[in-house]
N, C-alpha and C positions, 0 to 999 in steps of 0.2 A: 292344176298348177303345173308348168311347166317346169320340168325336171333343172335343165338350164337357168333358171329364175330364182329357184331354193335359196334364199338367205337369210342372215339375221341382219334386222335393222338395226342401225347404229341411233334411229331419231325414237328419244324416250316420248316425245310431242306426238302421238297418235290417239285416239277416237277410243280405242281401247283398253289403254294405259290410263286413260283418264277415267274410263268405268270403273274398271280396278280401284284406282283411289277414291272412285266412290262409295264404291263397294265398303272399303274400309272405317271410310269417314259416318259411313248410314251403322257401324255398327255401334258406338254409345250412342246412337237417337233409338237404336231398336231394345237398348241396355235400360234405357232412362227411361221410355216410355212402358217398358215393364216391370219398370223394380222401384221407381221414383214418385213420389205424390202430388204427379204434375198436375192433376185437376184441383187440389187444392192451391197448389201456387197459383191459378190463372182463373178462380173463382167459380170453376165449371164440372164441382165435387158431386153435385147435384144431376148433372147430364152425363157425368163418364165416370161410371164407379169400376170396383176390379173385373168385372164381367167385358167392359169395355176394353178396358186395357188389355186384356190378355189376346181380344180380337186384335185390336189393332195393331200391338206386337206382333201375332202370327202375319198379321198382312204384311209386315214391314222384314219381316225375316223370310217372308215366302220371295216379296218382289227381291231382295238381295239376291237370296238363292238365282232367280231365274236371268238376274244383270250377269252372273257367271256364264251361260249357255253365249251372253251375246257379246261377251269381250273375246269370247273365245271365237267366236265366229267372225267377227269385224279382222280380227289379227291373221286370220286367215284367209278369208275372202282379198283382203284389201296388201296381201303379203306383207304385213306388218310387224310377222313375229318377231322382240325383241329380248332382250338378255334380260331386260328391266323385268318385263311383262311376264316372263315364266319362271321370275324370284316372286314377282310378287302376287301374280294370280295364286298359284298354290295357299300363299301366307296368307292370303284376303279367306278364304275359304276357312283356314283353321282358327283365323281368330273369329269367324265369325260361329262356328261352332262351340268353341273352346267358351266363347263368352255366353252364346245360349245355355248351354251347359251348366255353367257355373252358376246361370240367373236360376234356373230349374232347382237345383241342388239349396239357394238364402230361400227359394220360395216351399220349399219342403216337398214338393214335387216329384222329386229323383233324388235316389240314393246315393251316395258319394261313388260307391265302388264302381257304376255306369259308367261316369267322368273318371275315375280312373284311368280304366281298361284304354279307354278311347284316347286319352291325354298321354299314356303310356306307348300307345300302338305310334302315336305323331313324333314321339320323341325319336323312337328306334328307329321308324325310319328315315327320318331325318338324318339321325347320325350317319345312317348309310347310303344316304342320297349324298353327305357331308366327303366321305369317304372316298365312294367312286369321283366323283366332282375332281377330290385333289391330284385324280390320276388322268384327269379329261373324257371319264367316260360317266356317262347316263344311263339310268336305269330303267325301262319305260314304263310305265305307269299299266296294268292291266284292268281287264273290264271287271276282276273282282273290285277291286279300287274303287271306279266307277261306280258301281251297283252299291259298296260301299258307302259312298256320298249319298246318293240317292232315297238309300232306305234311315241314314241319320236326317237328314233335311226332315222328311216323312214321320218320323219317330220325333222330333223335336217340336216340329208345328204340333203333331195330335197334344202331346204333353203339355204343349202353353195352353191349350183350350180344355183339357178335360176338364180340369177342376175349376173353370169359370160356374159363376150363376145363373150363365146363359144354358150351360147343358145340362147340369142339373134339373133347371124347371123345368127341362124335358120329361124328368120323370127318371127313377132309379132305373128300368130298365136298361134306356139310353144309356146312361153317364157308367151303368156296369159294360153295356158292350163297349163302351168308346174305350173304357178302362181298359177292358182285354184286349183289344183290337192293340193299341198304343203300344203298352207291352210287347205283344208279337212281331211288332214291324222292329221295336228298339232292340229283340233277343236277334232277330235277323240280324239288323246293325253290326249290333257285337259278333255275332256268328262271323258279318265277311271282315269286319276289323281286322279281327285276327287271323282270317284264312290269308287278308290282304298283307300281315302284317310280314306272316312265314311265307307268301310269294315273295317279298321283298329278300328276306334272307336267304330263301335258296336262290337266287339269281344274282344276290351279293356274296352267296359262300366263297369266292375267289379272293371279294378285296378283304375277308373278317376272319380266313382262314377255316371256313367249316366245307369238311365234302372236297376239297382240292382235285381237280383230276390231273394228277401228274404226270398220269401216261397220256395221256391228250397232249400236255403241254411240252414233253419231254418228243413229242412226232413231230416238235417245228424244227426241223433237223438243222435250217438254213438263219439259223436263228445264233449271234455271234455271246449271247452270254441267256444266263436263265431270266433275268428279268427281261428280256426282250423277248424272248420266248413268251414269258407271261403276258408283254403287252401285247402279241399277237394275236393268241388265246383270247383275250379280255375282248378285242376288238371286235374279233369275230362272232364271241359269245353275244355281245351287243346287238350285231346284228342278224343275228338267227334268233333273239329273245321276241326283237321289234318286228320282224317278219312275222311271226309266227303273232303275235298280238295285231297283227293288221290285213294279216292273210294275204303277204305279199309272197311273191316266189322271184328265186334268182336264178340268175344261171352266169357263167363264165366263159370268157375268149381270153387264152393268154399265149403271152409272146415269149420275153423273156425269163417270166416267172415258171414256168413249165410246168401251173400245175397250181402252185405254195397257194395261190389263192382259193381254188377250188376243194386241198389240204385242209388249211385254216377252217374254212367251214364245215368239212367235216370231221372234223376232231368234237366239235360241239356235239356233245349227246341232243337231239330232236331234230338236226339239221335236215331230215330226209322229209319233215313235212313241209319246208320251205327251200329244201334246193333242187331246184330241177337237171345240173350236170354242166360240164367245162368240156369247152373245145379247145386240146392246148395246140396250135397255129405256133411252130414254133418255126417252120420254115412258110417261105412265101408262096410255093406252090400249095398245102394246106391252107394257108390265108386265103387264096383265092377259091379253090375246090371245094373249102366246106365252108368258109361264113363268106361268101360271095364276096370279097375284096376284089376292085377293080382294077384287071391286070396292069391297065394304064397307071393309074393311081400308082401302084407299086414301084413299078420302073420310076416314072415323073417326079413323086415325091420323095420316095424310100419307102423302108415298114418301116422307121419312126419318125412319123407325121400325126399330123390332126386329121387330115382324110383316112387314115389307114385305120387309126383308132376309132373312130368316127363307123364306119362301116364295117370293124371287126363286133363292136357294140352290137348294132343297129342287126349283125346276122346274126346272131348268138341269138338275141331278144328273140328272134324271128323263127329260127330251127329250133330253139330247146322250148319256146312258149310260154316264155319267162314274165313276168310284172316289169323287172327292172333287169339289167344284163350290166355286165361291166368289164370293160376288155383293157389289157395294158400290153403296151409295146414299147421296147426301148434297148438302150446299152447300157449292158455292167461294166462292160470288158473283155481284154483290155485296153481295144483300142476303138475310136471312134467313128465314125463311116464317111463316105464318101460325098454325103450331103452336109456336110458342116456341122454335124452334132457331137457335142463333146462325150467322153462317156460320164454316165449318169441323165444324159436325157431322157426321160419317159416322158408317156404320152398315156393316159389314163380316160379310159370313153364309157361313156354313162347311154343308156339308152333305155326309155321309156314309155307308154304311150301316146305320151305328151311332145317326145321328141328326144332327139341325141344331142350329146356336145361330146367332148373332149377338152381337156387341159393337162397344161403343161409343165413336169417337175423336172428341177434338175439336182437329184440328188448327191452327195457325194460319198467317198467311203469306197472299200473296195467290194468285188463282184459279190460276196457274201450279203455284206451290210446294204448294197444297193437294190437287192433284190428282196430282203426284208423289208427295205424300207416302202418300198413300190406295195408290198402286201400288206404291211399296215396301214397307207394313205388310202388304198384302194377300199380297202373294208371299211375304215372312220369315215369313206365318203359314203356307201351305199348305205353305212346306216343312218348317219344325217339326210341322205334323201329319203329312205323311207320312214323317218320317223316324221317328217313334212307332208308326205302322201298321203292322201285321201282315199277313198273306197273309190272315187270318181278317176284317180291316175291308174287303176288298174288294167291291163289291156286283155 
């Protein structure tokens, strides 16, 4: 996917959005076909007794399951991710758990305290997906999570089918190992539930107040009050979380940030397994000598241009060996330059191995505040890009 390309769709009318609400709509047909006495409404008590039903359930909660892998693919392939689609992919997923669940627990099947744990684990972190959400920041999702899903899916299918008349006639041996088997995959479950639940909270301990790291936040020196400070912090913790969950590596070119970016991210405790290092280019002759900015270019445009930005990115990517690089050039102040730009214009460049871009802010506030502000956009953009990036954008 091209770096440049990265968006969220505004059209709810995609291919995958409408799985999704398939997704949803298939879960009272998979509710009614396992808890309902539809072969006696439809006269066919005699062909589909509970042995049946519990098969065919499992088939209809298996194919649900597997419609998830392919809305999430279509949205990406087809660059369709929308706002709609990552409220309600997640929701599709829990109700359709939450409802097997529940159906397990009328059929005597599983104990209530199972659905508990799991019903308890979706709340909390809800509330703190709830939480970050109100400040604009995301939490991403890790592969305990993932693994999470995977081994409940696993553990819900064995459970609709043990106790059928289909595996019993197997013979006690069977229906004892299916029994044990079932169990181990559901202790699993619950085992990454909760591992999943407490990754959620310590990656949220900022917005719920647990673990604070003050002396982190308290190093954003250029930062005009503390909550601004915290939203630096927060931004950057962002993206050294989704780095570090997608095995992306960065690296920095900075103009007139001198630095605050390259800061930011290391203030985050783990930052050193995803950042590769900053070249702060704060004069034009380092622009040129270390990330190969084109003397031409210089003179012709200024250093704050979209070619400048553009090819401080593009060298950075290039000498630190980076996944993604992101360079910023511009004026705080106090006055503006000789090519027409007011102060507060910045120029922010992205580079990848899909390709570079640059785009343009024109912030306002004095040299303080415009210089924060430059280090907050610049961080909230490279984690929205790598939280879109693939294993296949990596260079």
């Amino acid at each position: 996917m091209n770096a440049s390309k990265l968006h969220v769709s505004d059209d709810v009318k995609t291919p995958s959005n409408a799985i999704t609400l398939a997704r949803i709509l298939l879960v009272p047909v998979f509710v009614a076909v396992l808890l309902a006495p539809w072969p006696e409404w439809v006269g066919l008590d005699s062909v589909f007794n509970d042995t049946w039903k519990s098969i065919i359930a499992a088939g209809i909660f298996i194919f649900i399951s597997c419609t998830d892998w392919l809305d999430g693919y279509l949205a990406r392939k087809r660059n369709e991710i929308t706002d709609f689609g990552k409220f309600m992919d997640p929701l599709a997923d829990k109700i359709l758990v939450a409802a097997a669940l529940i159906c397990l627990v009328e059929l005597g099947d599983l104990p209530t305290w199972v659905v508990l744990i799991i019903l308890a684990r979706e709340f909390i972190v809800s509330g703190v997906r709830m939480m970050a959400a109100s400040r604009g920041e995301v939490i991403a999702a890790s592969m305990i999570g993932k693994f999470k899903t995977v081994f409940q899916m696993i553990a819900i299918v064995l459970f609709t089918i043990k106790g059928s008349l289909l595996v019993k006639s197997m013979g006690e041996p069977v229906f004892d190992l299916l029994y044990i088997v079932s169990w181990i995959i559901m202790l699993i479950a619950l085992g990454l539930t909760i591992a999943s639940m407490v990754d959620y909270l310590v990656k949220a301990r900022n917005f719920i107040g647990l673990g604070e790291d003050d002396a982190a936040i308290a190093s954003m020196s250029e930062a005009s009050s503390p909550e601004d400070a915290r939203m630096v912090y927060d931004v950057a913790e962002r993206c050294v979380e989704l780095a570090k969950d997608r095995g992306i590596t960065i690296g920095t070119a900075e103009s007139l940030t001198g630095g605050m970016i390259g800061q930011a991210i290391t203030s985050v405790p783990g930052a050193s397994n995803v950042f590769k290092g900053g070249i702060v280019s704060y004069v034009n002759e380092i622009k040129a000598a270390l990330l190969g900015v084109d003397r031409g270019d210089l003179h012709t445009h200024g250093a704050v241009s979209q070619t400048v930005a553009e090819q401080m990115a593009s060298g950075a990517r290039q000498r630190l060996r980076c996944d993604i690089a992101v360079s910023v050039t511009g004026l705080a102040g106090p006055d503006g330059d000789e090519y027409g730009n007011p102060v507060g214009t910045v120029w922010i460049g992205f580079s990848t191995v899909d390709g570079t871009h640059a785009v343009r802010q024109i912030f306002e506030g004095d040299r303080a505040h415009i210089r924060r502000l430059t280090v907050e956009y610049a961080l909230r953009s490279v984690g929205d890009a790598i939280e879109s990036m693939s294993v296949s954008n990596r260079g």
